[in-house]
Structure formats: C-alpha cells, structure tokens
N, C-alpha and C positions, 0 to 999 in steps of 0.2 A: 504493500500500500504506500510504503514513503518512499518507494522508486515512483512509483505513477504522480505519487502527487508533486513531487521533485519535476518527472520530468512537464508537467502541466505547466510549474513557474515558469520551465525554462523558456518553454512556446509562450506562454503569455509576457514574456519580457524580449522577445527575439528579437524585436525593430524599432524605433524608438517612434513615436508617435506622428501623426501632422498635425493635430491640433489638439489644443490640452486646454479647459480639464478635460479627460475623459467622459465623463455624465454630465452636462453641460443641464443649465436651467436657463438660463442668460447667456446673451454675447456682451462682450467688454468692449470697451476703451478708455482711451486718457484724454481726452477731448471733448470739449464743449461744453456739457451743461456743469458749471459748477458746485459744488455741496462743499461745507464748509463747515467744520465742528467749529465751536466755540473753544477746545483745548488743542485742539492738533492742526498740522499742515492741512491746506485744502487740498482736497481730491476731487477730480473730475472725471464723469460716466457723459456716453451721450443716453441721451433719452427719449423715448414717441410713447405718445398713449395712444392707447389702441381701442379702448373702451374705457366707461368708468370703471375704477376699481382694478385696471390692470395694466402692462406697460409694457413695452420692449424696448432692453435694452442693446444697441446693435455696434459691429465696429471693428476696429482691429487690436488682436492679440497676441505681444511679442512675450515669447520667454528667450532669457540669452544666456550665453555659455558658451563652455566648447563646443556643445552641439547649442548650435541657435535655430529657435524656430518662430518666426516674425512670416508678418502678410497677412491678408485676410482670416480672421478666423468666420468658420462654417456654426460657431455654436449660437443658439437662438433660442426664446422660448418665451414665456409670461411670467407674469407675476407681480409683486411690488413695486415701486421703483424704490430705490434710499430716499431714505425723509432725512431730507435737510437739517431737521433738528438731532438725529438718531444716523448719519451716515453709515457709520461700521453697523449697525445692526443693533440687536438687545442681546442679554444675559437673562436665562430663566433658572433661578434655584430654588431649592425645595427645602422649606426646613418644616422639623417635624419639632412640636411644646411637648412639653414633660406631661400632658395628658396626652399624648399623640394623633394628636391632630395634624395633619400638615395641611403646610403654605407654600404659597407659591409666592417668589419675590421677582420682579421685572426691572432692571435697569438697563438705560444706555449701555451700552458698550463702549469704551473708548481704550483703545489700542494703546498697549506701553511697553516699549520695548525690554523684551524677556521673556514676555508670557509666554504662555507652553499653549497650542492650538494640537487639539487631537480629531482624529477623521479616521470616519468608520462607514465603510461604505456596502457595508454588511453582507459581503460575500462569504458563499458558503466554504470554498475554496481557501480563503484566510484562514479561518472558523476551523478547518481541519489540519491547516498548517499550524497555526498557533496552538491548537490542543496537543500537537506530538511534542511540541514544544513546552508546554506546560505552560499557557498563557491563554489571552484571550481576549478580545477587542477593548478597545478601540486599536487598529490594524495601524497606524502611523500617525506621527506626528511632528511637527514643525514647532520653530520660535519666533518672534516678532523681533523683528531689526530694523535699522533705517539704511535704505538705500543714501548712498554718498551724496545726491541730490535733497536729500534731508523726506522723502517721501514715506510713508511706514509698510512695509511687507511682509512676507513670511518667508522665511531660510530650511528649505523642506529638501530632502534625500530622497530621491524615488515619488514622487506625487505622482498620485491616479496611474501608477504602474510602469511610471516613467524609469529610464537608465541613468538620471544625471539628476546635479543640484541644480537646483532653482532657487533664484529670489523675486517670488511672486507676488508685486500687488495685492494689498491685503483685502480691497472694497471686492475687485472679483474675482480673487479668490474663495474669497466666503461666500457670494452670489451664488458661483459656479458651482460648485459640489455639491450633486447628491447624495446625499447619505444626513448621520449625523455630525454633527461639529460638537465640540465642547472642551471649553476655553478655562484655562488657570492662570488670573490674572496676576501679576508681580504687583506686591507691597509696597514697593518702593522703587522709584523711578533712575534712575543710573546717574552718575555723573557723565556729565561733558563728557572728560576723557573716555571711561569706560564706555559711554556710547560710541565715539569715534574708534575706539577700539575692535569693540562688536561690528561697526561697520564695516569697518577695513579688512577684518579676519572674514565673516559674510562673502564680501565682492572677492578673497581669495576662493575661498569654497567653491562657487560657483563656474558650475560647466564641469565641474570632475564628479568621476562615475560612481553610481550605486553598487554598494557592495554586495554584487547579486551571491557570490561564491560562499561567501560568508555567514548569507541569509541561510542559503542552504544546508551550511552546517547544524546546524539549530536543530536539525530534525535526527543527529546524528549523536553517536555516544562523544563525538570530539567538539558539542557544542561548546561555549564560553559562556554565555545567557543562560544557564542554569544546571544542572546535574553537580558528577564531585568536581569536575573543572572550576566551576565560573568565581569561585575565593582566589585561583591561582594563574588565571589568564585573564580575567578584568581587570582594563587600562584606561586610563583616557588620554587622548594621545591628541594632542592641539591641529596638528596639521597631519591629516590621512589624504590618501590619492584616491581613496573611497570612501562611501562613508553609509552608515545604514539610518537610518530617520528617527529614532531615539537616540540615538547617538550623537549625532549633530545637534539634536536641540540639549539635551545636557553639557555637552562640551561649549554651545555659547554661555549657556548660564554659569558653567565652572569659570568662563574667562574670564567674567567681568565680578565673580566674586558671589555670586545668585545661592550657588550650591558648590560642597565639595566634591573636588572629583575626584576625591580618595576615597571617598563615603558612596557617592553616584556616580559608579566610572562606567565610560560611554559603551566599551565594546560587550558590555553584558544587561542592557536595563533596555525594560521593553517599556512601549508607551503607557501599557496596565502598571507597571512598578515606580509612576511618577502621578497619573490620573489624582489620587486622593494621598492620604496621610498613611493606608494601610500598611505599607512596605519601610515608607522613610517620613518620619515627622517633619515637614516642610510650612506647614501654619506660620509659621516667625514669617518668610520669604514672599510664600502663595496664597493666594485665597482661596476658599474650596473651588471647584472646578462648577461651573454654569453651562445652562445648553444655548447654545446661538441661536436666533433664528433671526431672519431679516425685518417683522412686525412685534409690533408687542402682548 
C-alpha cells in the first residue's frame, strides 16, 4: 500500500503546474480597484459585479522563482468581493464557558508578519499519507512575510501541489483556495530589523525546490518526523536547497526569534505539531488558531 501511494505522489507532483492555485474560487490581480486596511499596506484586486450579492474577481497571476509562472491566469469564479473595511478576510473562533456553552467570536483579520497560515484541502490521498505517517490534517502550511516592496504574503513550500517556493500574495491567496484555511496569528509584531530580515531570507527561498524525496520518507522506517529517529535527525537548518512546508514556516519564525529551533526544529514538525498548544506551549508567541473565511 505505501508503494502505490508513494508512487500516486510521484504522478501527482511530475510537472509543475500552468496556473496556481490549483482549486481556484477567484481570478487575481494587483491592479485597479483599490482596498485599503486602516493598519497595513494597500492592496489592490480588480473587480465587476455581476449581480447583487456577488462579484468577479478577474486578471492576471504571477508567481516567481526559479520556475516563474506569470501571464494570464485561467482561474475564475463568484463570490464576495473584499470589503474594504475587512480586506484580508475574518477570523472565526470558538470558545466554549465553564458551563459549556460555546461561542463563536468574528474579527477582522489583519495580517502580521509570522503568523502561521494552515491549508487543508481535504484530500483523501493526504488523509492516507499523513496517517502512515502518524499525523493528520491540516496537509500544509505557510508564514506571513513582507515582500521587499513592503507588500504582505505568504512564504509556502509546495502550494496546491506545486514543486517550488513561492511568495504568494496574501489577498489571493486566501480568495483562491478551496478547502479550509486557519490562521495562528503572532503576538507581537517584529522589529524593523527582524522584518527586513524575514524578508531578505523569504526573496532567498524563493524558486528552490520542494523537498519531494524527503516527503516520501515519512512513510518509511528512515523517516525524521516521527518514529525512534526524529530526537536524533531533527534540525533546522537556515538555508536548505529544498525545503518541505512546515519547515519553512518554523524556520522563518526561528529566524527572527518567534520560536526555538532547538525546541521546533524544521526537518521533523508537521503542520498538526504547530496548529494548537497540544505538542508545544506557544500561547506567550501565538494566539489560538481561527478559521478564515472571506465574510463574517
């Protein structure tokens, strides 16, 4: 069974994509109608409404790297547009009173470089990868950085199945994805430096390959993520020529000082070993994890 499902990854990662994200809701751009938080840089979607209550957003979308892929993108579809007051979208959590009741809490979202973005796009195919592995969704995840132009993104390893880093646009990024999203916002905001830092190590990352070889391991008694290895081959290593999508977002947050990367070292922590508090006490740093959605 962990040869076929082995060789499944290998076919579904064989080419590298024409247009990303893969399950598309929306088409992107960086053009035209302006939106504009009250705390962060403006970002710009274009826009048509199409009817009341729904919109399309249409246009073009580049991701760059060593493999760059820019020009028309084909993704399309309905929905919301960004409310200008709420650009990045909402945060929905749940808290449950000491009579256990729960609640549901709604806020803005507003994007702060570190936070930890998880994406699950609930295939079955993960689902069974992750279980030989002794894990289990949410299937990858990204960090929040600022591109060098001071714009806000996500710095993700392998997106929607992709072979390479990307630093993705965070407005459609979030738009674009099916599946669920859900977001661990950072505490406390970075210095100057440590942002310029974050940034500058990011724009390295970008364009080098997913470490498909390595994913593979995982299902093997030679993994590093977990069985008796992962106390004696867990590292985190600043600059890799691959890199695997838990990994890359703990190695930003060890950079700038977020988390230890003696305590969370990147080559063995899945995106479930960062989600909540259950594995590593991180409350001081993070906040509990919220679910995105683009209305409230």
């Amino acid at each position: 069974m962990l040869i076929s499902l082995s060789l499944t990854v290998l076919v579904s990662f064989a080419s590298p994509p024409t247009s990303a994200p893969r399950k598309p809701i929306y088409s992107t751009t960086s053009t035209n109608l302006s939106l504009t938080s009250p705390t962060f840089r403006t970002n710009t979607l274009s826009s048509t409404s199409t009817s009341p209550g729904t919109s399309t957003l249409s246009g073009t979308s580049t991701l760059s790297g060593t493999n760059t892929l820019s020009g028309t993108s084909t993704l399309s579809g309905t929905g919301p547009a960004p409310n200008a007051l709420a650009p990045y979208g909402y945060l929905w959590t749940y808290k449950t009173d000491t009579h256990g009741r729960t609640t549901k809490e709604v806020i803005p979202y507003e994007p702060r470089e570190g936070d930890w973005v998880f994406f699950d796009d609930q295939s079955e195919l993960w689902r069974k990868l992750y279980a030989i592995a002794k894990t289990a969704p949410p299937f990858h995840a990204g960090i929040v950085v600022k591109k060098p132009n001071g714009d806000l993104a996500i710095l993700e390893a392998g997106p929607d199945d992709t072979l390479h880093v990307y630093v993705l646009d965070i407005i459609p990024r979030l738009r674009t994805f099916e599946g669920v999203i859900q977001i661990r916002r950072c505490k406390r905001p970075l210095t100057p430096e440590q942002s310029a830092t974050l940034t500058a190590w990011a724009d390295r990352q970008k364009g080098k390959r997913y470490a498909m070889w390595r994913l593979l391991l995982q299902g093997t008694p030679l993994k590093t993520r977990g069985g008796p290895l992962r106390d004696y081959m867990g590292h985190t290593w600043f600059e890799r020529r691959r890199w695997l999508c838990a990994e890359i977002a703990v190695t930003g947050s060890a950079l700038v000082g977020l988390t230890d990367p003696k305590v969370i070292r990147g080559s063995n922590t899945y995106p479930l070993d960062i989600l909540d508090n259950s594995k590593y006490d991180l409350s001081a740093v993070y906040h509990d994890y919220g679910y995105w959605s683009p209305v409230p």
